[in-house]
Each structure stands twice: as C-alpha cells, then as structure tokens.
C-alpha positions in Angstrom: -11.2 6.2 -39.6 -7.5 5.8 -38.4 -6.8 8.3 -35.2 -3.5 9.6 -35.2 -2.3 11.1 -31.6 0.8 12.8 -31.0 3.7 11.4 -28.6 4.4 13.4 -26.2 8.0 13.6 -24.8 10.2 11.2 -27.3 12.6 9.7 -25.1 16.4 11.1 -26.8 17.8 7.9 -29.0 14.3 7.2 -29.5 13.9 5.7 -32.9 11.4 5.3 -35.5 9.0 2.9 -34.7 6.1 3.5 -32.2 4.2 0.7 -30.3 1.3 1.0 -28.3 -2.5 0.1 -26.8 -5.4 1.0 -28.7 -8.1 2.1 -27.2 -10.7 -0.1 -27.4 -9.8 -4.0 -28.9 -10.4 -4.0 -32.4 -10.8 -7.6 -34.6 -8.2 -7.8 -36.8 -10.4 -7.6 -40.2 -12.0 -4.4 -39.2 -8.6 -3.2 -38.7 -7.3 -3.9 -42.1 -10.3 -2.1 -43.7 -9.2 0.7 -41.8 -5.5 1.3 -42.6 -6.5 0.3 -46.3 -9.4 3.4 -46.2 -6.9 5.5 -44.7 -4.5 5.3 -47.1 -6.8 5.4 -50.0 -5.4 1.6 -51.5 -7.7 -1.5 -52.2 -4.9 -4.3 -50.9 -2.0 -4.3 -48.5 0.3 -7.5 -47.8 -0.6 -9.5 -45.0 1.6 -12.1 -43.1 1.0 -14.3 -40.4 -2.2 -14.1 -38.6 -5.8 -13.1 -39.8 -8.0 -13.0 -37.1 -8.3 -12.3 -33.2 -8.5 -8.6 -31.5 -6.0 -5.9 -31.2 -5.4 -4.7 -28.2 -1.8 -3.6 -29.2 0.2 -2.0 -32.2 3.4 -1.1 -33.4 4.1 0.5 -36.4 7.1 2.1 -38.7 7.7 3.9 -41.8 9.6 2.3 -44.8 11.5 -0.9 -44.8 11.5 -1.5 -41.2 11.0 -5.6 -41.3 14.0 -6.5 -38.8 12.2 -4.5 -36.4 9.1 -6.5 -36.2 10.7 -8.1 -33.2 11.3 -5.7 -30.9 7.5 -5.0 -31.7 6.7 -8.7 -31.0 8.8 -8.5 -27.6 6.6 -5.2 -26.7 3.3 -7.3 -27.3 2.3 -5.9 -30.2 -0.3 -8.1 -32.3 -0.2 -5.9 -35.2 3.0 -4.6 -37.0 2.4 -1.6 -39.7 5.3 -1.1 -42.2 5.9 -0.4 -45.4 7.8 -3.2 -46.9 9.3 -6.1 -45.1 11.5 -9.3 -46.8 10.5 -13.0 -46.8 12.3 -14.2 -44.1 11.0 -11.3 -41.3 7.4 -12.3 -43.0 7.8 -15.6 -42.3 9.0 -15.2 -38.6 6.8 -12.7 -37.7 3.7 -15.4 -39.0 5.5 -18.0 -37.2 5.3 -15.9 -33.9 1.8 -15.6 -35.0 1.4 -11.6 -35.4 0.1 -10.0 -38.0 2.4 -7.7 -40.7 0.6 -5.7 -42.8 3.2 -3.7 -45.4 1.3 -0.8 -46.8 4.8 0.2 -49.3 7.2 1.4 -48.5 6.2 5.2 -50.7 3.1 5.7 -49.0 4.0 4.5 -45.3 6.9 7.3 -46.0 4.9 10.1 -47.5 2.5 9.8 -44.3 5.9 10.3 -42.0 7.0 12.8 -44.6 3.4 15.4 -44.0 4.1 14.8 -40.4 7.8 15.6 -40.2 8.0 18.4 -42.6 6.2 21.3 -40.3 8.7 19.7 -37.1 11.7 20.7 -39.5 10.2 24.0 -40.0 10.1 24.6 -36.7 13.4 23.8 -35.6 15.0 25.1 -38.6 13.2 28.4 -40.1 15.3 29.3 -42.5 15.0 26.4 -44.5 12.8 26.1 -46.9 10.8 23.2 -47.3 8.8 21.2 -49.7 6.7 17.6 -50.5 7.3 16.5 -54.1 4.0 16.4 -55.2 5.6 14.5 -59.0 6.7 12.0 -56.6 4.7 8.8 -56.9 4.9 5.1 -56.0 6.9 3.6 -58.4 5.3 0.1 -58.1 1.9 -0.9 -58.5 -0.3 -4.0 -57.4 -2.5 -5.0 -60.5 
C-alpha cells in the first residue's frame, strides 16, 4: 500500500509537483509493484534506472516531463508522472533516476478525488462533480 499524507502549509506560488523523503528506503522494484497496485494497472512506463533504494521521491500529475529536473536537482531518485516525451525520458535515464509515467488520465483522476472537496470548501456554492463516463482513452495491450 501507497501512504498518501497531506502537505501542510503550501508555500503561495507553490506548484504542482511535490518531492520528498520516504520513510523508510524502499528498493526500487518493490516500489513499482506498489504504485502499479495502487492504481489498479498491471504495467507503467519505466525509464532510466531499475534498481537501488529510494530514499527520495518527487511526483506530478499529468504531463509534467520538463519538470523531472527540478526533481533531479531536489535529489529525488524516483519521478511519478503521468506521461513524459522521449527526450525528458532519455535525460532523466541519463542522469540515472528512475521515471515511471502512470498516464496521464489516471495520474489526473487521483489529483482530481483530492482537489475536488478543497474546491468545495473554498467555494460552496459551486457544485461539483467527477465524470464517472470519463475513461482513459488509451490502452496498453
């Protein structure tokens, strides 16, 4: 299982992405079999390395490939997004982190159950709703 903890006190300007220890180091395999359990898929696309322990992660939502950088620059070992081009796959393995792009629909939909009830809250007259029709509109055979 995945733990999810909330951030306390977002600095203002503070963008998307989040980066951060874990816990306890976790090898890089186990890891993988985590994030695919959590989010219910049998395969997720993998660049650069494949082994060693985590000790830190950085992760963002949708198609948030440039930003593996400033994630590399944080130490992160791990980057979590949902889609990310050749080019930022292929730097990100040379600097030797791992990428693991989950897709870009189901990274978002996991921002999107998160987000909704803060939007709620700072807006309460607005009604709001999670397409549940909504689906992934590519598939890995």
């Amino acid at each position: 299982m995945i733990d999810v903890y909330a951030v306390h006190a977002v600095p203002e300007g503070a963008g998307r992405g989040r980066i951060g220890p874990l816990q306890t180091a976790v090898p890089l395999p186990g890891l993988l079999r985590r994030i695919k359990r959590a989010l219910g898929v049998g395969k997720v696309l993998v660049a650069g390395r494949r082994t060693g322990r985590i000790t830190t992660a950085a992760c963002c939502e949708g198609s948030c490939g440039e930003m593996f950088r400033s994630a590399a620059a944080g130490g992160a070992q791990v980057y979590v997004t949902g889609e990310m081009g050749h080019h930022d796959a292929s730097a990100a393995a040379t600097a030797r982190m791992a990428v693991v792009c989950v897709g870009r629909w189901r990274s978002e939909r996991i921002t999107l159950a998160k987000l909704a009830p803060r939007i709620v809250d700072a807006l309460p007259q607005l009604r709001v709703s999670i397409s549940k029709a909504d689906h992934d509109p590519l598939e890995v055979l």
